[in-house]
C-alpha positions in Angstrom: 0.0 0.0 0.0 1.4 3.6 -0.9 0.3 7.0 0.6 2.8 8.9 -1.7 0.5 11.1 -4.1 1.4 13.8 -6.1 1.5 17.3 -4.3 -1.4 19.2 -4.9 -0.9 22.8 -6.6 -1.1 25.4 -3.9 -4.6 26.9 -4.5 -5.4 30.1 -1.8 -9.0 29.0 -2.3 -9.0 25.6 -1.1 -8.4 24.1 2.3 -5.6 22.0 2.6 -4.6 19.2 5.0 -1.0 18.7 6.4 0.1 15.3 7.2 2.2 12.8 7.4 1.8 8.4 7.4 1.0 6.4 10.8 0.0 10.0 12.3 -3.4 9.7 14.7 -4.3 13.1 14.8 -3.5 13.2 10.8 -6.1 10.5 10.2 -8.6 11.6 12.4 -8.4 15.2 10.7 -9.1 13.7 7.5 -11.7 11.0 8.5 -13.4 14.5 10.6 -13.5 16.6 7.6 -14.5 13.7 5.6 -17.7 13.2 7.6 -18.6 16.9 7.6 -18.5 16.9 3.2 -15.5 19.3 3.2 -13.5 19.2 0.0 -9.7 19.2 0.9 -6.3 18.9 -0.5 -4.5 16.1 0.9 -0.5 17.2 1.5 1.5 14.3 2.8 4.4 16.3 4.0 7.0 13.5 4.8 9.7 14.0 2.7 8.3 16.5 0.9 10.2 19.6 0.1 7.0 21.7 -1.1 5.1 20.7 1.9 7.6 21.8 4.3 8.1 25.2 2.7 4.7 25.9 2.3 4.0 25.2 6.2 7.1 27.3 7.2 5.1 30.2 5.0 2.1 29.7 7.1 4.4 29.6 10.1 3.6 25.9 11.2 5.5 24.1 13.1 3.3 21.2 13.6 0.9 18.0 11.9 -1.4 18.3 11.2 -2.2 21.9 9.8 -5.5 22.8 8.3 -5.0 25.7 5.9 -6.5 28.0 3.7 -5.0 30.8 2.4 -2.5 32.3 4.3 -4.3 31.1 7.6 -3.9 27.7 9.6 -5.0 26.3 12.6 -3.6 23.1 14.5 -5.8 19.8 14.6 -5.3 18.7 18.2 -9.0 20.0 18.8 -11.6 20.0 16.5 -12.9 22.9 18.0 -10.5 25.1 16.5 -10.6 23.1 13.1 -14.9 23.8 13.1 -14.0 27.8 14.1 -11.5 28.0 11.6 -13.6 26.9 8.7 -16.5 28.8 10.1 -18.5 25.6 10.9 -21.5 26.1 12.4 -22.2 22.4 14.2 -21.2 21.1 17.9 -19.3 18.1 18.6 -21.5 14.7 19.5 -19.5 13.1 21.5 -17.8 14.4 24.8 -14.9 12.7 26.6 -15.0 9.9 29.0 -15.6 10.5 32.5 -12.2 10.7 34.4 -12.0 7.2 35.9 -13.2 5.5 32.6 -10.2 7.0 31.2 -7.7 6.2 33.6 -9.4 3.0 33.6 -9.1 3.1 29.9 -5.3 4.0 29.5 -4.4 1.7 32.4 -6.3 -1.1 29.6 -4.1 0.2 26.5 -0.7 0.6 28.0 -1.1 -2.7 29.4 -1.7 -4.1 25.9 0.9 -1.9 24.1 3.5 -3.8 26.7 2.0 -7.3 25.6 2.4 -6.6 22.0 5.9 -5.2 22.2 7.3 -8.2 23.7 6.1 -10.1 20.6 8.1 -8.3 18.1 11.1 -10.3 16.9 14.3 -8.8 17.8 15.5 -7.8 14.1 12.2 -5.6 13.6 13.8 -3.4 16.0 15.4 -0.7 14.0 12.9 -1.7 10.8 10.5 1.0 10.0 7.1 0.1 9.3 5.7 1.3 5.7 6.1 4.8 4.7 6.2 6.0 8.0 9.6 7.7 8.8 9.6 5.6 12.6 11.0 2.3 13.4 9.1 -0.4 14.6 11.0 0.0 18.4 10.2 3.9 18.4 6.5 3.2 17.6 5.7 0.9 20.5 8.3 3.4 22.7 5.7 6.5 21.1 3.2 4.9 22.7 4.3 5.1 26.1 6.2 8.6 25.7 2.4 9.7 24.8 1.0 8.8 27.5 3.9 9.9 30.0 3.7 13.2 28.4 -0.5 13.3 29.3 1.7 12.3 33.2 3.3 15.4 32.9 0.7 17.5 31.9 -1.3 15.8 34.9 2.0 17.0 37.2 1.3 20.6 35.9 4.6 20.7 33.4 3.6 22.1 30.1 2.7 20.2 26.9 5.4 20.6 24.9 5.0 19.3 20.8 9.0 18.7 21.0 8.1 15.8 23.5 6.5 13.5 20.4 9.7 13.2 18.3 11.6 11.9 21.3 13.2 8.4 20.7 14.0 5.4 22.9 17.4 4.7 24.0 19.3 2.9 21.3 20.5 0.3 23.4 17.0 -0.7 24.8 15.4 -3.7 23.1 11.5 -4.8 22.7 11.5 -5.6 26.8 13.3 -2.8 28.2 10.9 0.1 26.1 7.9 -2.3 27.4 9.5 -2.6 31.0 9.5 1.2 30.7 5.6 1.5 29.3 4.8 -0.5 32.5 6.5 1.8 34.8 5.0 5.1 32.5 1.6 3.3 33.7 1.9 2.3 37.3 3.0 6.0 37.4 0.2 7.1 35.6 -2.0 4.9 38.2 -0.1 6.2 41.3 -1.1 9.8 40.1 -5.1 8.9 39.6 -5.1 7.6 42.8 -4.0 10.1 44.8 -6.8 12.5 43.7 -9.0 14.2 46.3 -11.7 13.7 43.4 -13.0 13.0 39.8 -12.6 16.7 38.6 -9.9 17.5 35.9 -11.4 20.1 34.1 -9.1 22.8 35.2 -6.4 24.3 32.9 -3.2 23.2 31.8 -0.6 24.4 29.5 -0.1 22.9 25.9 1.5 23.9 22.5 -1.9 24.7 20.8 -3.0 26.7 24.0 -4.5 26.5 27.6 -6.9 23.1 27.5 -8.7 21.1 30.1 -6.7 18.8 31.5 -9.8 16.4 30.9 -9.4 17.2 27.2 -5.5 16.6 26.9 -6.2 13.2 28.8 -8.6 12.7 26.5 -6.7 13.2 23.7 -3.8 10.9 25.7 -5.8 7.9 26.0 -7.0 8.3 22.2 -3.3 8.7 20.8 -2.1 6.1 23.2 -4.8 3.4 21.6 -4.4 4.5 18.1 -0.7 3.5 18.5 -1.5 0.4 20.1 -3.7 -0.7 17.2 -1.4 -0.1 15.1 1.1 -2.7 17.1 -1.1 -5.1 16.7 -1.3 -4.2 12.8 2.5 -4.5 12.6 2.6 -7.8 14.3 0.0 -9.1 11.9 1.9 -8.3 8.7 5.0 -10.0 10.3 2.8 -13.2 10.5 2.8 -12.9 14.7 -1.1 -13.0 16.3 -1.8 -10.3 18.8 -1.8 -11.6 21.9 -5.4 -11.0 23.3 -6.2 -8.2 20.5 -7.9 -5.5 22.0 -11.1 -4.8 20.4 -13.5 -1.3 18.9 -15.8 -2.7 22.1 -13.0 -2.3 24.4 -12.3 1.3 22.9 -15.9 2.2 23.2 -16.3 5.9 24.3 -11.8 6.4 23.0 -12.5 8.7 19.7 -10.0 6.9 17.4 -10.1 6.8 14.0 -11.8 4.3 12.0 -9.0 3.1 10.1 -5.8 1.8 12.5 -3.2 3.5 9.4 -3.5 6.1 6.6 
């Protein structure tokens, strides 16, 4: 399967999505303006010289970027993406409750472990279609995910740097795992010590103050969209999923419908 398709002509006129391969906020952009009947161009921008200039125009730092014109907005709420185009509609769905998504990520991280302990060694440093990540830095993307939602939880900003960080090159399928599992019980130890259910104060993030019940919303989707796609990658190697999680299990987590595009 190939995502690489030819790079739209810039037209001022028409909106324009930024992304790049194996990216969960990317696809759930697209799917999102999909659904809504808005005509789009479609800019993968890995490797892609024109891409990258035109989103240093705009002054862009980040994928996805909806644009039109000379004006953008980041995806990481579709709230801004439905002000920006001047939508008039209201999200359906609203986030979990706070313990159903603790309970939630506690359920994912614990399968994102599983699954990278069945990777064979030497797909360690392979990288998985067009995606520019190895195999190792996806399942340790998981867990950096959801230690970054920790540290917004510990009142450090959100910082969009924190997403390109990489595991340690010595580290093999066990250790990142071994290091998920301690990125949850810390997660875990955090939850529990709360006076109550409330999150909904504000925290710091690159695309602005949020909710923190938003941002650990938007956690426990990233984390599972990763996860799926472990289980995706173990499937093309010819390995079966131990205990696959399943859309059921995710019921209420707003990931995308497909697990890659």
């Amino acid at each position: 399967m190939s995502l690489n398709i030819p790079h739209p002509p810039f037209n001022p006129n028409r909106v324009r999505v930024y992304w790049q391969p194996g990216c969960t906020s990317c696809l759930r952009t697209k799917e999102f303006l999909t659904k809504q009947g808005i005509d789009y161009d479609s800019v993968n921008a890995q490797n892609n010289p024109e891409a990258r200039a035109e989103l240093q125009r705009l002054g862009s730092r980040s994928l996805p970027t909806v644009s039109l014109g000379d004006k953008y907005t980041l995806c990481q709420s579709f709230g801004d993406v439905l002000k920006f185009l001047n939508l008039d509609m209201k999200l359906l769905s609203e986030p979990l409750p706070a313990p159903e998504l603790f309970r939630k990520l506690d359920m994912i991280l614990t399968a994102a472990a599983r699954y990278t302990r069945q990777f064979p060694a030497d797909k360690l440093d392979v990288e998985f279609r067009e995606r520019k990540r190895t195999v190792g830095n996806t399942c340790f993307h998981a867990f950096r995910v959801a230690e970054m939602g920790l540290e917004a939880c510990e009142g450090k900003p959100l910082v969009n740097s924190g997403f390109t960080d990489l595991a340690s090159p010595e580290w093999s399928f066990d250790d990142i795992a071994d290091w998920g599992l301690e990125v949850r019980d810390r997660l875990n130890a955090w939850w529990a010590k709360q006076p109550g259910t409330d999150i909904s104060y504000k925290v710091e993030t690159y695309y602005g103050q949020r909710a923190l019940h938003d941002v650990m919303d938007r956690t426990t989707y990233h984390c599972a969209q990763h996860t799926r796609q472990l289980m995706l990658m173990l499937e093309e190697y010819g390995v079966k999923p131990d205990r696959p999680i399943t859309m059921e299990d995710l019921k209420g987590v707003p990931v995308p419908e497909a697990a890659w595009g």
